[in-house]
Every structure is written in C-alpha cells, then in structure tokens.
C-alpha positions as CSV (number, residue, x, y, z in Angstrom):
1,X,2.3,-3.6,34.0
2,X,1.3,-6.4,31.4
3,X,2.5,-5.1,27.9
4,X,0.1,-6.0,24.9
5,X,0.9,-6.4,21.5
6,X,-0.3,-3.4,19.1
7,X,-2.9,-4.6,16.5
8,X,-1.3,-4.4,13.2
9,X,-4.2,-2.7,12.0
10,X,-3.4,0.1,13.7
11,X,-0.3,0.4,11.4
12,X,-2.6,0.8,8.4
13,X,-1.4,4.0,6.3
14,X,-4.5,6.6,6.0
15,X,-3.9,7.1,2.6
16,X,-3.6,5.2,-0.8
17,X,-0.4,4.3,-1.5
18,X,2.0,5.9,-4.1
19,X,1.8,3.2,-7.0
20,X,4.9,1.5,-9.0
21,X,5.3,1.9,-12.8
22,X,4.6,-0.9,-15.0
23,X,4.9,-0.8,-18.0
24,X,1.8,-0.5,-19.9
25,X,2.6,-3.1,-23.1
26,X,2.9,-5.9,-20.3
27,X,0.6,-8.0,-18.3
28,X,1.0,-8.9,-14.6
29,X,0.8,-12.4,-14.2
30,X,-0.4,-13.7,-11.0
31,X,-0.1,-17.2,-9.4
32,X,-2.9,-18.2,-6.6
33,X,-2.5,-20.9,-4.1
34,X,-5.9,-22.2,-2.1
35,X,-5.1,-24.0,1.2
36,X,-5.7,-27.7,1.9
37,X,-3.6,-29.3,4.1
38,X,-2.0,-32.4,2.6
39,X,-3.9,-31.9,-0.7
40,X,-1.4,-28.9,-1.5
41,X,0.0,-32.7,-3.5
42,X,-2.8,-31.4,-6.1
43,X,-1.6,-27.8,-7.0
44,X,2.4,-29.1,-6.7
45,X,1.4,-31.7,-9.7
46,X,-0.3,-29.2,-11.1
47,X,2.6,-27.0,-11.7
48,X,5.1,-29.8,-11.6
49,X,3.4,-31.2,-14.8
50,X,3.6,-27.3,-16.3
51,X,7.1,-27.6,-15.9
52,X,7.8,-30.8,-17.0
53,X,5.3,-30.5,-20.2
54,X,6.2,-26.7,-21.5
55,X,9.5,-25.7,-19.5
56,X,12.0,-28.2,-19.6
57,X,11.8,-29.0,-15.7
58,X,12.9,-25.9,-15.0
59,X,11.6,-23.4,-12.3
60,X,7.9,-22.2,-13.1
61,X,7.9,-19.0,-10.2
62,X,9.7,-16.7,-12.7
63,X,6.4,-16.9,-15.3
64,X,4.3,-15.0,-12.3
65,X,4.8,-11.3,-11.1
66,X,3.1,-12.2,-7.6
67,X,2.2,-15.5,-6.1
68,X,-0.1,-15.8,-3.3
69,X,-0.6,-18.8,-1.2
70,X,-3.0,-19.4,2.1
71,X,-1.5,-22.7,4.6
72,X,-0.3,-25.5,2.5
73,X,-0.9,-22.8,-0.6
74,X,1.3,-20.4,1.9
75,X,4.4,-23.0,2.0
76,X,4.3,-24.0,-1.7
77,X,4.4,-20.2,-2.5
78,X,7.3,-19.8,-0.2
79,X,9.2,-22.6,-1.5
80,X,8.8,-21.1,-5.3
81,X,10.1,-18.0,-3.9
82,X,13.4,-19.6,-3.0
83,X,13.8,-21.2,-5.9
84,X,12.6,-24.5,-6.1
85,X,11.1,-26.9,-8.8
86,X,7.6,-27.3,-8.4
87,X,8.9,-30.8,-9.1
88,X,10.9,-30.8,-5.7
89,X,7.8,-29.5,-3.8
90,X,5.6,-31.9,-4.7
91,X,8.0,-34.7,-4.0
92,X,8.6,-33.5,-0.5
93,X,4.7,-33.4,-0.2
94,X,4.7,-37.0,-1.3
95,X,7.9,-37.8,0.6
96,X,7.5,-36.2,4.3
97,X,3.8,-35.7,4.1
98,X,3.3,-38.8,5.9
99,X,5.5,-37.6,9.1
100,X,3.6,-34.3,9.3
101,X,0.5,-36.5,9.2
102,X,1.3,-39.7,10.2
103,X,-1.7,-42.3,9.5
104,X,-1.4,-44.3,12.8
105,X,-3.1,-47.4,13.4
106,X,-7.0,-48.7,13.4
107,X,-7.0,-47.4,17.1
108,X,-4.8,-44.3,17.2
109,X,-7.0,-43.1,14.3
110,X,-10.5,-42.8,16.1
111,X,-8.1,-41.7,19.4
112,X,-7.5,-38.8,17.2
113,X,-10.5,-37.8,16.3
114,X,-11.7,-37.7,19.6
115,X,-8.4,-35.6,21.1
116,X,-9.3,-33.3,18.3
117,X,-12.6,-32.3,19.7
118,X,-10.3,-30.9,22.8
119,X,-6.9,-30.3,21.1
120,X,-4.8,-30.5,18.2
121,X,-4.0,-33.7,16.7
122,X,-0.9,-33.3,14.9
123,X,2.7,-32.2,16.3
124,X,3.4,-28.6,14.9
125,X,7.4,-29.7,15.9
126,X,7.8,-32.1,13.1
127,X,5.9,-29.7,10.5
128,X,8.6,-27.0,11.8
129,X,11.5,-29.4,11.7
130,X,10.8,-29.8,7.8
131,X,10.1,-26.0,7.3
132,X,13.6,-25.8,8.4
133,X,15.1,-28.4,6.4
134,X,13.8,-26.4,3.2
135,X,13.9,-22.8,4.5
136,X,17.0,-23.1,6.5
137,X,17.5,-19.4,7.9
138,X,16.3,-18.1,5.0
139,X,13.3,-14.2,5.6
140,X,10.7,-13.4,3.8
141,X,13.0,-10.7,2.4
142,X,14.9,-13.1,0.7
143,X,12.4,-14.4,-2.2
144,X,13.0,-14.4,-5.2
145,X,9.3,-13.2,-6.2
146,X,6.5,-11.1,-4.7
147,X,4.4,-13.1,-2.3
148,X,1.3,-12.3,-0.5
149,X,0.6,-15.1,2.6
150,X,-2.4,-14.7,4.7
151,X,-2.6,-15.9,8.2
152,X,-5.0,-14.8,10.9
153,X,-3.8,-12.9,14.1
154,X,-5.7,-14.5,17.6
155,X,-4.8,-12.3,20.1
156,X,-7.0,-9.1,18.3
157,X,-9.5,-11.4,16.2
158,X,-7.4,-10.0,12.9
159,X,-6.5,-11.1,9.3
160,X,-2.8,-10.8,8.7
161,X,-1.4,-11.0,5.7
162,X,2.7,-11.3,5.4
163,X,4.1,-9.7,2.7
164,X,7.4,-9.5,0.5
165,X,8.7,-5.8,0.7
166,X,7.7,-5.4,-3.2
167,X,6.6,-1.8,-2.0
168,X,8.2,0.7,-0.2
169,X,5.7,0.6,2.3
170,X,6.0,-3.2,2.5
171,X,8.3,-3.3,6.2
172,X,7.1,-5.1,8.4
173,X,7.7,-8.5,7.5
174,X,10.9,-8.7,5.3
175,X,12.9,-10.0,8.3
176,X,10.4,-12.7,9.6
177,X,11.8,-15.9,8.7
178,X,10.0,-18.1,6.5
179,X,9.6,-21.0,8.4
180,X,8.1,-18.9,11.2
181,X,5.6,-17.4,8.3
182,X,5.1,-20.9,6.9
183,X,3.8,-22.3,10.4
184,X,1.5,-19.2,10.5
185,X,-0.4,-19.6,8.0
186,X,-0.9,-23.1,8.6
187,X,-1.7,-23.5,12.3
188,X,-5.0,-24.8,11.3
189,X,-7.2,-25.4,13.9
190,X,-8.0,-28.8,15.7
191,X,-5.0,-30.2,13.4
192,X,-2.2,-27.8,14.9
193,X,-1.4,-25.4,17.7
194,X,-1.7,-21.7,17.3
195,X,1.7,-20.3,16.4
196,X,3.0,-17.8,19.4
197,X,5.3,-15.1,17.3
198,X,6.5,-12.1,19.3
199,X,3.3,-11.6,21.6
200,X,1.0,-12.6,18.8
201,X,-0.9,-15.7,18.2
202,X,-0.7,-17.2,14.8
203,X,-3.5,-19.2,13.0
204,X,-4.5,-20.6,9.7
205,X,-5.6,-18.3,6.7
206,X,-7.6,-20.4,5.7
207,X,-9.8,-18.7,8.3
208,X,-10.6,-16.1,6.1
209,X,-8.5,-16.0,2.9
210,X,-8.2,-20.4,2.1
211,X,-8.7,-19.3,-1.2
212,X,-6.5,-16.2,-1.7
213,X,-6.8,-14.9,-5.0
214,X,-8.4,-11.4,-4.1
215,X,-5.4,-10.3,-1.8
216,X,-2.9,-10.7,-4.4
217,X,-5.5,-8.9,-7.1
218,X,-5.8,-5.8,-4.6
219,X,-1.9,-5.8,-3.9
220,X,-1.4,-5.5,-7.0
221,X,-4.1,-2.9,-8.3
222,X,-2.8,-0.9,-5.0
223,X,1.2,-1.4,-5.8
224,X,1.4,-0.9,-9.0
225,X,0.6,1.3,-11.7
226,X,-1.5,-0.8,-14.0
227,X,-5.1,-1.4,-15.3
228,X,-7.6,-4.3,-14.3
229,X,-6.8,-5.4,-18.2
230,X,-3.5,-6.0,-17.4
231,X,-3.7,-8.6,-14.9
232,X,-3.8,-12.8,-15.6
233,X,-4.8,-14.6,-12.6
234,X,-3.8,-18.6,-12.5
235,X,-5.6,-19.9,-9.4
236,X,-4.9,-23.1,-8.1
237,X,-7.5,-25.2,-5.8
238,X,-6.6,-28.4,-3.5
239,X,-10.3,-30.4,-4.5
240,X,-13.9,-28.7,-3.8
241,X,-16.4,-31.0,-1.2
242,X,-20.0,-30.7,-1.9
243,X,-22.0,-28.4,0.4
244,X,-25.8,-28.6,0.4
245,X,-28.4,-27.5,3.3
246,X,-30.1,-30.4,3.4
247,X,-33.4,-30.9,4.9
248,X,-31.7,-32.4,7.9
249,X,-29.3,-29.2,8.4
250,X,-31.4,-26.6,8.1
251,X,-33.1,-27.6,11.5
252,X,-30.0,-29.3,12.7
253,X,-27.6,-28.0,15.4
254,X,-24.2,-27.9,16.0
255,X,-24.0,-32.1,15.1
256,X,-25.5,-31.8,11.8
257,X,-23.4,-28.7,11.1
258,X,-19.9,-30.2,12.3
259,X,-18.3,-29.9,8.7
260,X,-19.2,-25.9,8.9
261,X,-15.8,-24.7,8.7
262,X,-15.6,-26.9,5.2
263,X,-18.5,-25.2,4.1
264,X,-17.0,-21.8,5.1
265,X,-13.6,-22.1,3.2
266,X,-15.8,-23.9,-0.1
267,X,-17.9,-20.3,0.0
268,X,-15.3,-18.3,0.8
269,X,-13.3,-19.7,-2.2
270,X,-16.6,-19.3,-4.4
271,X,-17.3,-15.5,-3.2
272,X,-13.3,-14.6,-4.1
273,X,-13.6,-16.2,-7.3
274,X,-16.8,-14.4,-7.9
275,X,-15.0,-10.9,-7.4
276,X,-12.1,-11.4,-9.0
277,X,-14.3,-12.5,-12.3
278,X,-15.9,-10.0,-11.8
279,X,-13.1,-7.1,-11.5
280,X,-11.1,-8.5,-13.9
281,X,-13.6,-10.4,-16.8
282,X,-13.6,-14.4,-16.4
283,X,-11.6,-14.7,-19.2
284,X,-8.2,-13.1,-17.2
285,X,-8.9,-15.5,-14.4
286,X,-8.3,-19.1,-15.3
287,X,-9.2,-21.7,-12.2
288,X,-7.9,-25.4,-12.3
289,X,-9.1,-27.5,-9.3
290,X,-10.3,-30.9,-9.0
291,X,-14.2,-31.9,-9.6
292,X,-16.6,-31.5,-6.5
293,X,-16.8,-34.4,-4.6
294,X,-18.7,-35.8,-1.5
295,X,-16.0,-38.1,-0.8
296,X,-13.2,-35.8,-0.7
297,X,-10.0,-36.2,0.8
298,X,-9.5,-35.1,4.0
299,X,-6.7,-32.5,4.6
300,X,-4.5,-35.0,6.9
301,X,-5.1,-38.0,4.3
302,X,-1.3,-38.6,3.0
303,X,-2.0,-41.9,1.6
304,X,-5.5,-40.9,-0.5
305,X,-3.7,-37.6,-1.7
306,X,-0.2,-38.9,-3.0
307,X,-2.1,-41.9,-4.6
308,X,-5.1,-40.1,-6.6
309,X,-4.3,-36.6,-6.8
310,X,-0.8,-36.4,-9.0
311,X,-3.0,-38.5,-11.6
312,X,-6.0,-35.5,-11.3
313,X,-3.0,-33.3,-12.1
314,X,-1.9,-34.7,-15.0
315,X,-5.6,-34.6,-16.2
316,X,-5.8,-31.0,-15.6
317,X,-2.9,-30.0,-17.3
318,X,-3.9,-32.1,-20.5
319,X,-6.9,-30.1,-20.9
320,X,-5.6,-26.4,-20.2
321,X,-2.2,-26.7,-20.5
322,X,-1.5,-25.1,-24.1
323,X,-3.9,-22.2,-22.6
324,X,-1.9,-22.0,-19.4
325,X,1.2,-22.5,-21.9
326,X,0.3,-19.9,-24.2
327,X,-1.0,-17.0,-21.0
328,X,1.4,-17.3,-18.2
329,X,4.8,-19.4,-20.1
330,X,5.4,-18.3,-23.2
331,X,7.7,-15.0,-21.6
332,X,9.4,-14.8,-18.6
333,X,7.8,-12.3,-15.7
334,X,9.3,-9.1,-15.4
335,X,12.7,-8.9,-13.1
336,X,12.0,-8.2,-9.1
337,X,14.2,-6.3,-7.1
338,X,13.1,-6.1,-3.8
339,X,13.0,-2.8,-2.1
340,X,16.4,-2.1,-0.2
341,X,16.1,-4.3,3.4
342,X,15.4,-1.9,6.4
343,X,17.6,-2.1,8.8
C-alpha cells in the first residue's frame, strides 16, 4: 500500500488561537521581503544602505518584530534571522549570484531558453551548495527573529507557509533546516526543480504570496495581542515590470500571454498592498521598490542586477531614509524568545 503525504491543511486548528501579550505602549514592527530571483541585490542594498547610513553597520533584523520573505525575499529573511549584516547578504548576492545563475555564452543563452520551455534551466545543486555555506546545519528554530516564509506545496495544489515557533502552536517547522526551507521557497518554476522534502513537493511562493506582506500582518494580528494601530509594515520590492492588456493580448493566446506569470506576481503584489493599506491605514505601511519599468531585469540577470540596482538603492534610501530612520530604527524591537523546541 502506497503511503501519501497528509495535506498540512488538514492540521489547521478549528479555532482562533490564544493570542500573546504585547504590550500596549509599543508598536510591532514588521519587515516584508517580495521575491525576485537575483534582484533580491535591490532589497539587500536597500537595507545594507539603512545600516550603513543610520546604524553603524551593524545588524538591521533586531529593529523588526517579524520579517517575512517569499524566494530570494525567503533567503534574505533567513539570513537576517541568523545574524547577518544586510551588508554580508548583499555581497554574497553580488559575489556568488553569478554561479547560481551563470550567464553562459551567445549560444548557451538562447539553448536556455529553449530547455526552459521543457525543464529547468538552472542547477538547484549549486543554489543548495551556497545555502549550506551560509546556513551550515543551522533549523528554522534557531533564528534569531520571527519569520514567516511562504512556499507552495505540489503534491496537494497548497500554499505553505514555514514558520518560526513564535507561538505555541507554531511546531511544525522549528526543526526543518533552513537551507531545506530556503530551497522551498525558491524552487521557482522553469528556473529550478521542485524541491522533494519528506513526501512533499516544494515550489516557489512566489506562486501565491511573491509579495508577502499580508501573511506576516495576519500572523501577527492572530499571535499576538495587539491592535491594527500598533503595527508598522516596511515592505521591500525587487523592481515592478509594466503590465498592460494591450490590444494585441486581449485576443491573443497563450504566445501573446507568455509573461502571465509576471503579470500574476505584479497583481498579486498590488492586491496585498492594497489590503494591508487598507487594514492598517497607508500611513503604517511604507513601500520602497524600484520605478515600473518595461525593460526590467530579469530574475536570472546577475550582471544587470549587481550593476544598476545597488545604485537604485542608494536612491531609495536618500529619499525615505530619515522616515524609515525615525519609524523602524530609532529603538531596538522587542526581545524574542522562541517557544521551548519540541522534542
């Protein structure tokens, strides 16, 4: 008899869950990550320059009482929770970005394209041989702040989102190692394979949740025991594309639609940025991302991303900075203590 894997929805508790106190003189600060492949080089500058500029290189993570991140935005959020300078992420963005995607030659290029129309095109094994380098053995357990990481479960057609055990329902996932979680929520499709993990198969986020701002809001509405008022989102984007139904499209079939799934992350992003203005006021949500663009980066484009996008960073920064400066840095986030490991 063939055993299959229980859907992890059918886990879901019935009933809302007990919240945490917080106290009510404090705001919960919440740091958002979009997915974007190679751009994740944008939103590492981003907070690199925050460090450099307003805290003395040092760590940013311990400003934010939760950070969420979806693929690349899943892997940067990791990496703060062990630690590390957004300084040091970015640089291993720049550094090793080009052996995750290598740029090949005038005639592997278009050779990729096409194998990508019938497979992957990148190796998953090199992306998890750097994972390791930074995660080492290191579980999700382990970090040093709350995260939220949405991936996307194949096997039952189901979001999955992995989770720090900041709540004492939270049990799940403190023992998956975060290179294993890192690799979910980036197996994006046509660029990598599908992630087997236990029985289950393992794909992007950015499926559902590239822009992944909402999830952390509801955690933390559902966790703890604080008002909408309370919460300060800072929501980091990797560079919007332009999206139009043109003329062309809107009688067009699956050729003239071939940059769908683009379109599909850019409205996701837009509808989760929507709600979470709209639960929590616009002016508790600040958004930094680069202008739209038609010719936009692609997401395996290391040389276009480590070239233009640290200076859009910079540029960011130097018009919201003090605002970030004053919101989210001028006090440290409260201390985390994770909820005692299950054995």
């Amino acid at each position: 008899m063939t055993y299959i894997t229980p859907r992890r929805s059918d886990g879901t508790i019935q009933k809302q869950r007990q919240p945490l106190p917080w106290p009510k003189d404090r705001p919960f600060r919440i740091l958002s990550i979009d997915g974007g492949g190679i751009c994740g080089i944008l939103p590492a500058s981003v907070l690199a320059e925050l460090e450099r500029r307003y805290l003395g290189g040092n760590p940013i993570a311990g400003h934010f009482d939760m950070i969420a991140g979806t693929s690349t935005g899943g892997i940067i959020a990791l990496a703060l929770g062990i630690g590390m300078a957004a300084a040091e992420i970015r640089n291993v963005y720049i550094e090793r970005g080009g052996l995750i995607f290598p740029r090949g030659t005038w005639l592997t290029r278009p050779l990729r394209s096409i194998r990508r129309l019938v497979r992957y095109g990148y190796d998953a094994d090199v992306l998890e041989a750097e994972l390791a380098r930074i995660f080492q053995a290191r579980v999700l357990g382990e970090s040093a702040s709350r995260l939220c990481i949405p991936s996307f479960e194949g096997r039952h057609g189901e979001p999955w989102i992995y989770k720090t055990p900041h709540h004492p329902d939270y049990k799940n996932d403190q023992h998956e190692k975060m290179v294993k979680v890192g690799l979910a929520t980036a197996a994006a499709p046509t660029f990598f394979r599908a992630l087997k993990n236990d029985g289950y198969l393992m794909v992007d986020g950015g499926l559902w949740a590239n822009n992944p701002v909402m999830n952390a809001i509801v955690d933390a509405l559902t966790c703890f025991d604080i008002e909408r008022r309370q919460v300060q989102v800072l929501s980091l984007g990797c560079g919007e594309t332009q999206f139009q139904v043109t003329p062309r499209r809107a009688g067009g079939g699956l050729f003239q639609w071939r940059d769908i799934i683009r379109a599909a992350m850019r409205a996701q992003s837009l509808n989760a940025l929507g709600q979470a203005y709209l639960l929590l006021g616009k002016d508790n949500v600040m958004r930094l991302d680069a202008p739209e663009t038609v010719n936009s980066i692609a997401l395996d484009d290391h040389r276009r991303a480590k070239d233009e996008l640290p200076n859009m960073a910079r540029s960011l920064v130097e018009g919201a900075g003090r605002e970030i400066e004053r919101v989210f840095l001028s006090s440290e986030a409260r201390n985390y203590a994770p909820c005692p490991l299950m054995k």
